[in-house]
DRENPAZA-277895 format. One record per residue (C-alpha): residue number from 1; residue in three letters; x, y, z. Coordinates in steps of 0.02 Angstrom, whole numbers, plus 50000, padded with zeros to 5 digits. Example, Ala and Ser with C-alpha at 12.3 -4.5 7.8 and 13.67 -1.06 7.14 Angstrom:
REM residues 2
<r seq="1" type="ALA" c1="50615" c2="49775" c3="50390"/>
<r seq="2" type="SER" c1="50684" c2="49947" c3="50357"/>
This chain:
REM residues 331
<r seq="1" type="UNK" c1="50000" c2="50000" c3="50000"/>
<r seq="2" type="UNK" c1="50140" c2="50119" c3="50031"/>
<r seq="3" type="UNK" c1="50258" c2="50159" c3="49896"/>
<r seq="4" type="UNK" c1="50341" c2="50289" c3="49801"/>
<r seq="5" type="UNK" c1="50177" c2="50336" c3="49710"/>
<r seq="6" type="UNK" c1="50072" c2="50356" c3="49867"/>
<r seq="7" type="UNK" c1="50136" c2="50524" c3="49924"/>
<r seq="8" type="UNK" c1="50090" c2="50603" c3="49731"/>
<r seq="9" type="UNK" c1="49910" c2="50543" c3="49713"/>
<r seq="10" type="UNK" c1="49739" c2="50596" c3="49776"/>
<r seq="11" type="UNK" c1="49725" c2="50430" c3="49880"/>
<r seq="12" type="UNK" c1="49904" c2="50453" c3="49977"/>
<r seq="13" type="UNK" c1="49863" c2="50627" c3="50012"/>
<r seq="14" type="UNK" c1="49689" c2="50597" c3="50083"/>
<r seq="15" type="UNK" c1="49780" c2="50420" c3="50187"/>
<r seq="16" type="UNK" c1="49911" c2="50522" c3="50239"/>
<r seq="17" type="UNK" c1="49874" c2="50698" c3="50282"/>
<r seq="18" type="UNK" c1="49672" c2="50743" c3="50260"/>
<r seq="19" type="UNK" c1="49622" c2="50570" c3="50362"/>
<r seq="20" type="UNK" c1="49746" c2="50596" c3="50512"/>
<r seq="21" type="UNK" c1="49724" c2="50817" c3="50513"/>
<r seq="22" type="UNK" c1="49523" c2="50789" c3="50516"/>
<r seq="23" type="UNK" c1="49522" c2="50653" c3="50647"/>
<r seq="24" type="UNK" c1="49638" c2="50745" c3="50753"/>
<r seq="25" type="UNK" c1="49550" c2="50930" c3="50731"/>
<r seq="26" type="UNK" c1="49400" c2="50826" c3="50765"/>
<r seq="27" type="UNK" c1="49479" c2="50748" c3="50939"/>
<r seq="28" type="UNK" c1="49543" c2="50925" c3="50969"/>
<r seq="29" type="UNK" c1="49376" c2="51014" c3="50959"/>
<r seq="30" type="UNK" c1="49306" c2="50860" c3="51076"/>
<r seq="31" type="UNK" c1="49435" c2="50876" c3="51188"/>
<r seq="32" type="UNK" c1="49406" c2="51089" c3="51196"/>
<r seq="33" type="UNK" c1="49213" c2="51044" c3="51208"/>
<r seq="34" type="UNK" c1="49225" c2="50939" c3="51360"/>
<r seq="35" type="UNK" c1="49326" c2="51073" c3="51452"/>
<r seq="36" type="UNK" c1="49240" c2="51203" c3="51389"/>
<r seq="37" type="UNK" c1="49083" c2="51103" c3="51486"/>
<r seq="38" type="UNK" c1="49182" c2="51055" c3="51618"/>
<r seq="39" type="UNK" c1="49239" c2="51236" c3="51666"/>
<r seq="40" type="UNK" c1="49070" c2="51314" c3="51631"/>
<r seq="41" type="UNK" c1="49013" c2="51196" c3="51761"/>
<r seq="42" type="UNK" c1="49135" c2="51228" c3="51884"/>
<r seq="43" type="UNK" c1="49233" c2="51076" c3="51855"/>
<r seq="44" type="UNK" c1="49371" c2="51015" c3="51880"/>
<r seq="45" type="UNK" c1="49427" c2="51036" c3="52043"/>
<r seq="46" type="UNK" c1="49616" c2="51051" c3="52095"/>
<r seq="47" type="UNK" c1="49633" c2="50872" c3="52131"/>
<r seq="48" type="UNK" c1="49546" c2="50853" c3="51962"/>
<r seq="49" type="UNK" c1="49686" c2="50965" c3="51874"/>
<r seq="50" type="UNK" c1="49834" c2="50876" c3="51949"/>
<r seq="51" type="UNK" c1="49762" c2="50711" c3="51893"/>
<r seq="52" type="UNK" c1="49711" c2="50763" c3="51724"/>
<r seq="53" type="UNK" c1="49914" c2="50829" c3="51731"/>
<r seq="54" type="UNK" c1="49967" c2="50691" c3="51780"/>
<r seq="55" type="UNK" c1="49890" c2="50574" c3="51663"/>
<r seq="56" type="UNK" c1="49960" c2="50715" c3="51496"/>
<r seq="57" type="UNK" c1="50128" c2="50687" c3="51582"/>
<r seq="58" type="UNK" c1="50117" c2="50515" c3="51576"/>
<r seq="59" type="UNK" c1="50073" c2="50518" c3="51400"/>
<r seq="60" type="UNK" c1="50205" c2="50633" c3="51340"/>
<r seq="61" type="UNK" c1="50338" c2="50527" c3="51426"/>
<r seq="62" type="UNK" c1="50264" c2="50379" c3="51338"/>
<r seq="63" type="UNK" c1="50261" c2="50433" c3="51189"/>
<r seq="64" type="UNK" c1="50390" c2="50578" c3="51145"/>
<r seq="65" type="UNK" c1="50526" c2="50451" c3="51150"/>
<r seq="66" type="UNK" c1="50446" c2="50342" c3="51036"/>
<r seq="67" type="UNK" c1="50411" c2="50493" c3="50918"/>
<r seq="68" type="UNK" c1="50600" c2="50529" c3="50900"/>
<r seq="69" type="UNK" c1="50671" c2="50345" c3="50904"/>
<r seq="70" type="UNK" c1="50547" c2="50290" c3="50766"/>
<r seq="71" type="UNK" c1="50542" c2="50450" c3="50679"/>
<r seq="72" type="UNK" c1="50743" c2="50451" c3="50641"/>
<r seq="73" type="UNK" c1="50747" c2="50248" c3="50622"/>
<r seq="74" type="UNK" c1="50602" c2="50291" c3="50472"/>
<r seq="75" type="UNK" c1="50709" c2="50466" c3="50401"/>
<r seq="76" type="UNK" c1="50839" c2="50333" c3="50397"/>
<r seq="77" type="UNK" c1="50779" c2="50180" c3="50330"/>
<r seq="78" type="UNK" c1="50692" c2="50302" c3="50194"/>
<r seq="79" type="UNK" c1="50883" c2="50391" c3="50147"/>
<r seq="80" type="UNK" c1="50947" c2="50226" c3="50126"/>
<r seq="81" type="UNK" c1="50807" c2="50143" c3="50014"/>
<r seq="82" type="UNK" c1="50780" c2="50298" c3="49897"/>
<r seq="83" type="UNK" c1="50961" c2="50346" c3="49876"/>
<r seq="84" type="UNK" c1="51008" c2="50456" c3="49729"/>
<r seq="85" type="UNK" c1="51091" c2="50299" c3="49664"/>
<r seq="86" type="UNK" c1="50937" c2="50225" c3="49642"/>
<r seq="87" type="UNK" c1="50862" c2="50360" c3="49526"/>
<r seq="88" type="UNK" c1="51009" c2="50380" c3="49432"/>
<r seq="89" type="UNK" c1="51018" c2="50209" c3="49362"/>
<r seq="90" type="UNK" c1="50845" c2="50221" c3="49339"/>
<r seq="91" type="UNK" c1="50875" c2="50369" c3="49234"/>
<r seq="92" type="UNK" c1="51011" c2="50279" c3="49146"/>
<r seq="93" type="UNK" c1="50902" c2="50123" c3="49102"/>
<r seq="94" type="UNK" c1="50784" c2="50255" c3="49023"/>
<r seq="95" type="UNK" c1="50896" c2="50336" c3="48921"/>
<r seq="96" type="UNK" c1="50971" c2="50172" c3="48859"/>
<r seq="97" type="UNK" c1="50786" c2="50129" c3="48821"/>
<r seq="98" type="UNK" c1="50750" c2="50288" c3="48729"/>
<r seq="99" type="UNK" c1="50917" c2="50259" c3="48604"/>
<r seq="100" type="UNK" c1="50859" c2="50123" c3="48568"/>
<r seq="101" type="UNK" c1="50697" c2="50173" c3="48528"/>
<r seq="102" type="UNK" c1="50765" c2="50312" c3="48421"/>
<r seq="103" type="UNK" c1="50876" c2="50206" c3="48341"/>
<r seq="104" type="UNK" c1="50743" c2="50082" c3="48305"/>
<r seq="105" type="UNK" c1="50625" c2="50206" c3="48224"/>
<r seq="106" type="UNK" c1="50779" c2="50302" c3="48109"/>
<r seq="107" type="UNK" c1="50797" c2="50115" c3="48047"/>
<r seq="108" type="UNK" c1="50617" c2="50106" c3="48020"/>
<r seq="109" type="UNK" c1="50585" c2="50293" c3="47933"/>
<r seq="110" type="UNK" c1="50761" c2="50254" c3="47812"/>
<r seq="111" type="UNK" c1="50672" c2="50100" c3="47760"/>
<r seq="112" type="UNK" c1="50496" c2="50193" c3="47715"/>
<r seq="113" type="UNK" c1="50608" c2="50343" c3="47633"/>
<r seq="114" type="UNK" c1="50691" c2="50222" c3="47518"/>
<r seq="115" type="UNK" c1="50555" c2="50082" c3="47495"/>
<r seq="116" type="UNK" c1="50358" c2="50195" c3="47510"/>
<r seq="117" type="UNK" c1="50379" c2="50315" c3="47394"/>
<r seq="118" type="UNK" c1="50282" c2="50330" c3="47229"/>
<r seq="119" type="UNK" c1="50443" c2="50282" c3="47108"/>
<r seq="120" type="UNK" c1="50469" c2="50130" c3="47201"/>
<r seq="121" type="UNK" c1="50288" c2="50073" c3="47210"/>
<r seq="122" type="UNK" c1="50280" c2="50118" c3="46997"/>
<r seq="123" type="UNK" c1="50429" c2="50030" c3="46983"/>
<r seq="124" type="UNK" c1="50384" c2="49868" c3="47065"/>
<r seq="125" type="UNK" c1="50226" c2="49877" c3="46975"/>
<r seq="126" type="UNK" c1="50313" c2="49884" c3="46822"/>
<r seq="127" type="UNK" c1="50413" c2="49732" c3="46895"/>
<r seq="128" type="UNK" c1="50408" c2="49630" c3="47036"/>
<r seq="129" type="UNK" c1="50528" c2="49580" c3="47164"/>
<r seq="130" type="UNK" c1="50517" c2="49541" c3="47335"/>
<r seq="131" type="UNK" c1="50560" c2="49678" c3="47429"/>
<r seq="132" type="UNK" c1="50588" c2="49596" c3="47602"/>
<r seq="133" type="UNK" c1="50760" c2="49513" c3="47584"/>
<r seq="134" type="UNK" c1="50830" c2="49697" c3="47527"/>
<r seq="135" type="UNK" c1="50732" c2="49789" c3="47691"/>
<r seq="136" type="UNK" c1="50796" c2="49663" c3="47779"/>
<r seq="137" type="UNK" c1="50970" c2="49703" c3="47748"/>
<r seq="138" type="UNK" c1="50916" c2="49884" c3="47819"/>
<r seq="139" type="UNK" c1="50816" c2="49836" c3="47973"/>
<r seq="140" type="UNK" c1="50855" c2="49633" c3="48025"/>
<r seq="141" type="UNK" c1="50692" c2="49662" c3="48120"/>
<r seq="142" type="UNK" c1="50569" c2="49716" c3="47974"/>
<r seq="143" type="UNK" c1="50419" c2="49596" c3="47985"/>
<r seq="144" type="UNK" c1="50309" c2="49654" c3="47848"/>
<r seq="145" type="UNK" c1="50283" c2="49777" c3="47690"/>
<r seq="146" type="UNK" c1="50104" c2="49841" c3="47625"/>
<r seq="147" type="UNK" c1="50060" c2="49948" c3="47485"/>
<r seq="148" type="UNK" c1="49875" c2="49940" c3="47436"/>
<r seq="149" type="UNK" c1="49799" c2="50058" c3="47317"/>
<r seq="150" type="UNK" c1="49606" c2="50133" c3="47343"/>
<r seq="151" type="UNK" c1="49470" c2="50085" c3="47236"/>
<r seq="152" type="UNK" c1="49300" c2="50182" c3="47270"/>
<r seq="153" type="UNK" c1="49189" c2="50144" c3="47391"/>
<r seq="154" type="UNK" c1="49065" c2="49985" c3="47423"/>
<r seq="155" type="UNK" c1="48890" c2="49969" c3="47422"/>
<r seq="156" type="UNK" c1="48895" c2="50009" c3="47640"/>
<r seq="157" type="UNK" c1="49006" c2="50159" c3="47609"/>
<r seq="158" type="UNK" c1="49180" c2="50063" c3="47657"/>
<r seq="159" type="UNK" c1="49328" c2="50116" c3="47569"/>
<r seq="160" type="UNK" c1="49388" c2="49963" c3="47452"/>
<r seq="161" type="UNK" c1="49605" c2="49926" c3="47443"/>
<r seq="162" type="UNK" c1="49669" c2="49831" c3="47315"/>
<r seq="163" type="UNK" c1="49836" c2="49727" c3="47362"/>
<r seq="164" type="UNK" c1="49989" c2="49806" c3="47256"/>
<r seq="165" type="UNK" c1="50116" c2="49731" c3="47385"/>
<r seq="166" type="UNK" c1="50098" c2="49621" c3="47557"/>
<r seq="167" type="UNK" c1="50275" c2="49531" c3="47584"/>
<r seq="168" type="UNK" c1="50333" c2="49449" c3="47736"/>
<r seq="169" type="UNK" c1="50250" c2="49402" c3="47890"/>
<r seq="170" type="UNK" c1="50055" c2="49378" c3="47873"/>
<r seq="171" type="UNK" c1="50021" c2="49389" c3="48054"/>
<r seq="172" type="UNK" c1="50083" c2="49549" c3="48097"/>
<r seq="173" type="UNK" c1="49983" c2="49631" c3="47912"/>
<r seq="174" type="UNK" c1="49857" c2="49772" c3="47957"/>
<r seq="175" type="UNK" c1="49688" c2="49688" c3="47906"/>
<r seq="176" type="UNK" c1="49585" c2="49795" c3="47774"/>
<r seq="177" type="UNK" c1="49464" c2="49829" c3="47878"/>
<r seq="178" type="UNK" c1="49576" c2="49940" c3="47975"/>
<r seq="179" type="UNK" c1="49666" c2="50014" c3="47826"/>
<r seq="180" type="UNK" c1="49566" c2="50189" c3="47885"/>
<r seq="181" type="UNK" c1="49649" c2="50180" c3="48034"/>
<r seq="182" type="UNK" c1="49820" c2="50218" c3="47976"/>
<r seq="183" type="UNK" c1="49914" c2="50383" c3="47967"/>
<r seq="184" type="UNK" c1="50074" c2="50458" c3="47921"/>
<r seq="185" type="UNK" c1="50219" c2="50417" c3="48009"/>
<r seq="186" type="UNK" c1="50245" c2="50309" c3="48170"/>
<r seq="187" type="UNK" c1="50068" c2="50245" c3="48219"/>
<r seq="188" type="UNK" c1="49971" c2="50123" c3="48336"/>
<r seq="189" type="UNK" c1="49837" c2="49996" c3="48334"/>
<r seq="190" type="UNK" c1="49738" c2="49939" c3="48469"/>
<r seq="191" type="UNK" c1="49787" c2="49757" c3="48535"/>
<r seq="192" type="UNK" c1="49939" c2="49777" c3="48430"/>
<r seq="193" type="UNK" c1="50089" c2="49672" c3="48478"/>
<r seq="194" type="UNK" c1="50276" c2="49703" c3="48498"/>
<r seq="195" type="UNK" c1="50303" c2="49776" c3="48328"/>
<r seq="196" type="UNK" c1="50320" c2="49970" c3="48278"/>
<r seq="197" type="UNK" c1="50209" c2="50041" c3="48126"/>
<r seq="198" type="UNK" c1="50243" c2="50175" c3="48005"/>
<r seq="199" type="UNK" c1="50121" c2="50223" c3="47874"/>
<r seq="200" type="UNK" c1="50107" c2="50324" c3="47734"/>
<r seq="201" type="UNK" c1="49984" c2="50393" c3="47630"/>
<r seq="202" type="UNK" c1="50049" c2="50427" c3="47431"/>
<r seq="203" type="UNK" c1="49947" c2="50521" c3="47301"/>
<r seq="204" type="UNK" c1="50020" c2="50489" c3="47106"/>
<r seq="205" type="UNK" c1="49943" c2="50565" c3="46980"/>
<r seq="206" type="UNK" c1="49742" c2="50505" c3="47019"/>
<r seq="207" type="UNK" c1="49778" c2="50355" c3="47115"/>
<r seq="208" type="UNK" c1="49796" c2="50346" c3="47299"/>
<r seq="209" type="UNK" c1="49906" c2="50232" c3="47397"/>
<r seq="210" type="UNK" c1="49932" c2="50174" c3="47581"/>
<r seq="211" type="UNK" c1="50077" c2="50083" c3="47638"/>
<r seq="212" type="UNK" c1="50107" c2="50018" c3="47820"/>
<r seq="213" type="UNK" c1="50276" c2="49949" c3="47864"/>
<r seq="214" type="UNK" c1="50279" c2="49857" c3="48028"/>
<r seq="215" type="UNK" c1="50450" c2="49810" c3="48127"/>
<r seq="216" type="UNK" c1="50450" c2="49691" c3="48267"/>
<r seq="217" type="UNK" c1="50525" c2="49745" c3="48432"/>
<r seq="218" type="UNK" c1="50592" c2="49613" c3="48590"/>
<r seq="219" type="UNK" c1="50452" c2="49495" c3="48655"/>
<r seq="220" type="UNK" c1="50407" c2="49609" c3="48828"/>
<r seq="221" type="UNK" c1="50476" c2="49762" c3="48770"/>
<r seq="222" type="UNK" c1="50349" c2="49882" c3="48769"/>
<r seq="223" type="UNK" c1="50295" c2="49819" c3="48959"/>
<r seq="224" type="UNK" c1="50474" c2="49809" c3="49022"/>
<r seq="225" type="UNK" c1="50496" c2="50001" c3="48950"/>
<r seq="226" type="UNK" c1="50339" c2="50064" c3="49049"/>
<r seq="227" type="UNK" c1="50410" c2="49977" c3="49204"/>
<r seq="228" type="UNK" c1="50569" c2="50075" c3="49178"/>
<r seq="229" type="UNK" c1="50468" c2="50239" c3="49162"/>
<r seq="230" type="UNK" c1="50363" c2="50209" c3="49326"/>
<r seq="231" type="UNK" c1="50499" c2="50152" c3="49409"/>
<r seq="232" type="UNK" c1="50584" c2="50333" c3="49377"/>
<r seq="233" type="UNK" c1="50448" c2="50422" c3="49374"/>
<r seq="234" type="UNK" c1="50420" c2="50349" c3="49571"/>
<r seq="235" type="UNK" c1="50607" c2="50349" c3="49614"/>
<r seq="236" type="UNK" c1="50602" c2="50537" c3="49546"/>
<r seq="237" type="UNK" c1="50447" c2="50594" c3="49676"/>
<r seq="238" type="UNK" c1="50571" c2="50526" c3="49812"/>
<r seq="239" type="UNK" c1="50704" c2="50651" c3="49743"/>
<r seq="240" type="UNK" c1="50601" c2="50779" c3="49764"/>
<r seq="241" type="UNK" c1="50534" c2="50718" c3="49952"/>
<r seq="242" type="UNK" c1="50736" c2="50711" c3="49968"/>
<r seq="243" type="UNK" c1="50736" c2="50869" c3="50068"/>
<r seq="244" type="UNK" c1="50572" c2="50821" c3="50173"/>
<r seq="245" type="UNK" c1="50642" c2="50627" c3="50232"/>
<r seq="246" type="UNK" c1="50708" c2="50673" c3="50387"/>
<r seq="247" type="UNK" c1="50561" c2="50754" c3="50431"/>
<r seq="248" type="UNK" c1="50443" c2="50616" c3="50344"/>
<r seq="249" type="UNK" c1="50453" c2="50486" c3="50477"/>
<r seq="250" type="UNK" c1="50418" c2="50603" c3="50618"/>
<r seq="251" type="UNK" c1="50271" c2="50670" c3="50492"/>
<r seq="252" type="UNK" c1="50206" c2="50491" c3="50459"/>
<r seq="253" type="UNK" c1="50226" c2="50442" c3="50653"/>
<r seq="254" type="UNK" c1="50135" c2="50578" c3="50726"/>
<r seq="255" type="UNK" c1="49994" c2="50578" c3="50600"/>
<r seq="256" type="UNK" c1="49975" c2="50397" c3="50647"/>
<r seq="257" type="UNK" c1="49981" c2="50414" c3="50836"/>
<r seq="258" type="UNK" c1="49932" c2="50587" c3="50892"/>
<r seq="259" type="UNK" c1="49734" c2="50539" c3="50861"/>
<r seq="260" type="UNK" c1="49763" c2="50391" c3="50978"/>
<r seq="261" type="UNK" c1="49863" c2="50513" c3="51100"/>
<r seq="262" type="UNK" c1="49722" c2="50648" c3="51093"/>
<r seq="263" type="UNK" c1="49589" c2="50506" c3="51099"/>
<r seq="264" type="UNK" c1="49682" c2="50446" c3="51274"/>
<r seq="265" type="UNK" c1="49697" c2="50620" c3="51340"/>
<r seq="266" type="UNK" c1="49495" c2="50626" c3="51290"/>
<r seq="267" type="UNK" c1="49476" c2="50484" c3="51403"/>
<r seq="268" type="UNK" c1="49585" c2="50557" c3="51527"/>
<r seq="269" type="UNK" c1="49488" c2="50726" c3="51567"/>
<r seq="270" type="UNK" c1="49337" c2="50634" c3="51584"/>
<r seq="271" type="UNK" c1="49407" c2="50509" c3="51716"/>
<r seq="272" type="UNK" c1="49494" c2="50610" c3="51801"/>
<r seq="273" type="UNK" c1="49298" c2="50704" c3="51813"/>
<r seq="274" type="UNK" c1="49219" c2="50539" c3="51855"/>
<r seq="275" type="UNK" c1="49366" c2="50512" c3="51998"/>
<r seq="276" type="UNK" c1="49361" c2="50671" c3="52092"/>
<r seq="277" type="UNK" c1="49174" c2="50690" c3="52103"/>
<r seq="278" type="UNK" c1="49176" c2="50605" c3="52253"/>
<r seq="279" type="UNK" c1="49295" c2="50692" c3="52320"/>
<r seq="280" type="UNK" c1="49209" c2="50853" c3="52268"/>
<r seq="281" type="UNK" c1="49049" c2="50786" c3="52361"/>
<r seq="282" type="UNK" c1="49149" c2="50739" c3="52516"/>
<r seq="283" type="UNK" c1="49241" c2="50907" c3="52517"/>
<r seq="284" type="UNK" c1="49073" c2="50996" c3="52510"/>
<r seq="285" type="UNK" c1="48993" c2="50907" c3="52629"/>
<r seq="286" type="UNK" c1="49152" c2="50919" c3="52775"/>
<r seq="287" type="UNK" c1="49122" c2="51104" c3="52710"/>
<r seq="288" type="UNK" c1="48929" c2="51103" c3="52770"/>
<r seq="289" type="UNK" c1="48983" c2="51033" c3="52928"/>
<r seq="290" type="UNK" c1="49117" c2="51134" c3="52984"/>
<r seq="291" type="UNK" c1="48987" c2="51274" c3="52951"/>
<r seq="292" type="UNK" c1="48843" c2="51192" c3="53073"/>
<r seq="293" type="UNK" c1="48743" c2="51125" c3="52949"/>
<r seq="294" type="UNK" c1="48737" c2="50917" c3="53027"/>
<r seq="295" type="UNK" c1="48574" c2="50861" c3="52898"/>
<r seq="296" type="UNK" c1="48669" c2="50817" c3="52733"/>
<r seq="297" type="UNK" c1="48706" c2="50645" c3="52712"/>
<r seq="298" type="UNK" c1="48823" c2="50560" c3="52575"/>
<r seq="299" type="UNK" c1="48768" c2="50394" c3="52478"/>
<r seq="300" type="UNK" c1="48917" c2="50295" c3="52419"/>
<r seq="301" type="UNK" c1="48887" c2="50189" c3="52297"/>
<r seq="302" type="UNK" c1="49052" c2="50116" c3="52294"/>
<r seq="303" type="UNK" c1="49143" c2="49997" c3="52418"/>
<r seq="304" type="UNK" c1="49328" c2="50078" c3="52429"/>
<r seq="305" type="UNK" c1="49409" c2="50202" c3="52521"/>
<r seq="306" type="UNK" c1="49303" c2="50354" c3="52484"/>
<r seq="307" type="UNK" c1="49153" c2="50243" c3="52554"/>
<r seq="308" type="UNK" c1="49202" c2="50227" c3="52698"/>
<r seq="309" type="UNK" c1="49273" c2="50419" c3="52718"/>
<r seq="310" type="UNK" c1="49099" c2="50458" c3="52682"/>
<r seq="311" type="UNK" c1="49030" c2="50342" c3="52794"/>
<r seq="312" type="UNK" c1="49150" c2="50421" c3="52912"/>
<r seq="313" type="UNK" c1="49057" c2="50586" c3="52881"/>
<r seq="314" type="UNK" c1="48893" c2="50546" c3="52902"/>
<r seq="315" type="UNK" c1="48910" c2="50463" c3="53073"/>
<r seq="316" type="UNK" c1="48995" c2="50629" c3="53133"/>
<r seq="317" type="UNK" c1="48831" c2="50719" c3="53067"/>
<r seq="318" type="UNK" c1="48744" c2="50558" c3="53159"/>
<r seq="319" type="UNK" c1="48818" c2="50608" c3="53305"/>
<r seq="320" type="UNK" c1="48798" c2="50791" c3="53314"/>
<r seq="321" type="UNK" c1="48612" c2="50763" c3="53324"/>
<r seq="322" type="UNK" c1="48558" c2="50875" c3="53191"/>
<r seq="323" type="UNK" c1="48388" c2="50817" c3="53113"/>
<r seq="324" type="UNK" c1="48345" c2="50830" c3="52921"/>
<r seq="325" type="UNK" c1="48430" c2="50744" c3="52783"/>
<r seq="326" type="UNK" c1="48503" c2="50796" c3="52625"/>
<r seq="327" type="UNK" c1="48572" c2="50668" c3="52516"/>
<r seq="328" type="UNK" c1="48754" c2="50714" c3="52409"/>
<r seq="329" type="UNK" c1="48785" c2="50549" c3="52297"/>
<r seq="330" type="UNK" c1="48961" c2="50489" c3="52248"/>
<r seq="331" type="UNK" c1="48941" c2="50418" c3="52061"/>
């Protein structure tokens, strides 16, 4: 899922930078909300603060560490995969491509220059002789020569071709039927194999010729070239990341961990809330007592140590002899 290509399309850009920025802006405006509440409601309380504190501290400790250890090993496993080296010889392997390309088609256009012209079609007319053995002394890959000449149209509007030359191999011949299809110079048909085509379309006096002469390339060229371009065009995105790597890692870490770091300090607030309410409601009711008031009681619904400091209280308000119950509960 992650290569090269990733950080240059719509996809990598949404998995790695609109995904992680809109869940943490959404975790961020969650976290502000439940403050926000929290203040407007007169909560937290100190004890509240220092646990809520606490439990950031915690996190940083946890995870700042792991933000610069994995952060450089990922800067540095990414300089030493996508070296310069790398794009180089990927650039070389595409150059070496390309010549021979070029080469290739010069081969191919000296061939139509010499052999598709109008005096060389009259003169084979005039008398024929198989052309392929002499283009094959030009180009050792030529695969097949046609010349047909245009006469009318049928009866369904088709253009009808009359064979003046078809020479060497029969399977790689341009059907009639797709005679229309072909244009000057270097050209393509669909589902064509690993050949190259050049056409050419002569007008002599009132007749009308077209000529294709195909060219077979390697078995697998044509994919192993487009393999060689991606593969550059890839290793040439990480050139220009180059600057950015030793940044990247601590880029990719954080946008991968600080949603799970907000969603803990999410979770933190509100515990450390739902931990010092009790202690809020036994603060408030010591508070009331100290100031005469003996009729609030506290209901603890839990069995731990802030029970039983509230069942502490209320017998002291038991024992004052003060009449009238209020009820504070710890949730």
């Amino acid at each position: 899922m992650f290569t090269a290509s990733l950080f240059n399309t719509p996809k990598g850009i949404l998995l790695l930078v609109v995904g992680p920025l809109a869940l943490i802006v959404f975790l961020g405006l969650l976290l502000f909300g439940i403050i926000s509440d929290s203040f407007r409601h007169g909560l937290p309380d100190r004890t509240g603060k220092r646990l809520f504190l606490s439990f950031c501290f915690v996190i940083i400790c946890a995870s700042f560490p792991q933000t610069v250890i994995v952060g450089r090993f990922v800067s540095t496993a990414l300089n030493s995969w996508f070296s310069s080296s790398v794009s180089r010889s990927l650039e070389s392997a595409r150059d070496i491509a390309d010549l021979y390309t070029a080469e290739r088609l010069r081969l191919i256009e000296s061939v139509s220059e010499t052999y598709l012209t109008g005096l060389s079609i009259a003169t084979y007319r005039a008398r024929a002789v198989d052309w392929m053995p002499a283009i094959r002394a030009m180009d050792p890959h030529a695969a097949a020569c046609q010349v047909y000449v245009q006469n009318g149209i049928d009866e369904m509007g088709n253009p009808v071709f009359t064979p003046v030359i078809e020479t060497g191999d029969s399977g790689q011949f341009v059907s009639r039927e797709r005679l229309d299809q072909v244009k000057d110079g270097i050209f393509s048909l669909d589902n064509d194999g690993d050949v190259f085509r050049y056409g050419r379309l002569l007008h002599q006096g009132n007749t009308a010729y077209i000529c294709v002469y195909t060219s077979s390339i390697p078995a697998g060229y044509r994919a192993r070239l487009d393999a060689v371009y991606s593969a550059w065009d890839q290793a040439h995105i990480i050139d220009t990341l180059d600057p950015f790597l030793p940044f990247m890692g601590v880029w990719i870490y954080l946008m991968f961990t600080l949603p799970s770091v907000l969603m803990i300090i999410v979770i933190s607030f509100y515990m450390s809330i739902r931990f010092t309410d009790p202690v809020r409601i036994i603060r408030e009711s010591v508070n009331e007592l100290a100031a005469g008031d003996y009729s609030l009681r506290i209901i603890p619904h839990a069995k731990d140590e802030l029970a039983d400091i509230a069942n502490g209280v209320n017998a002291i308000a038991e024992k004052a002899g003060q009449k009238g119950i209020s009820s504070g509960i710890i949730g």
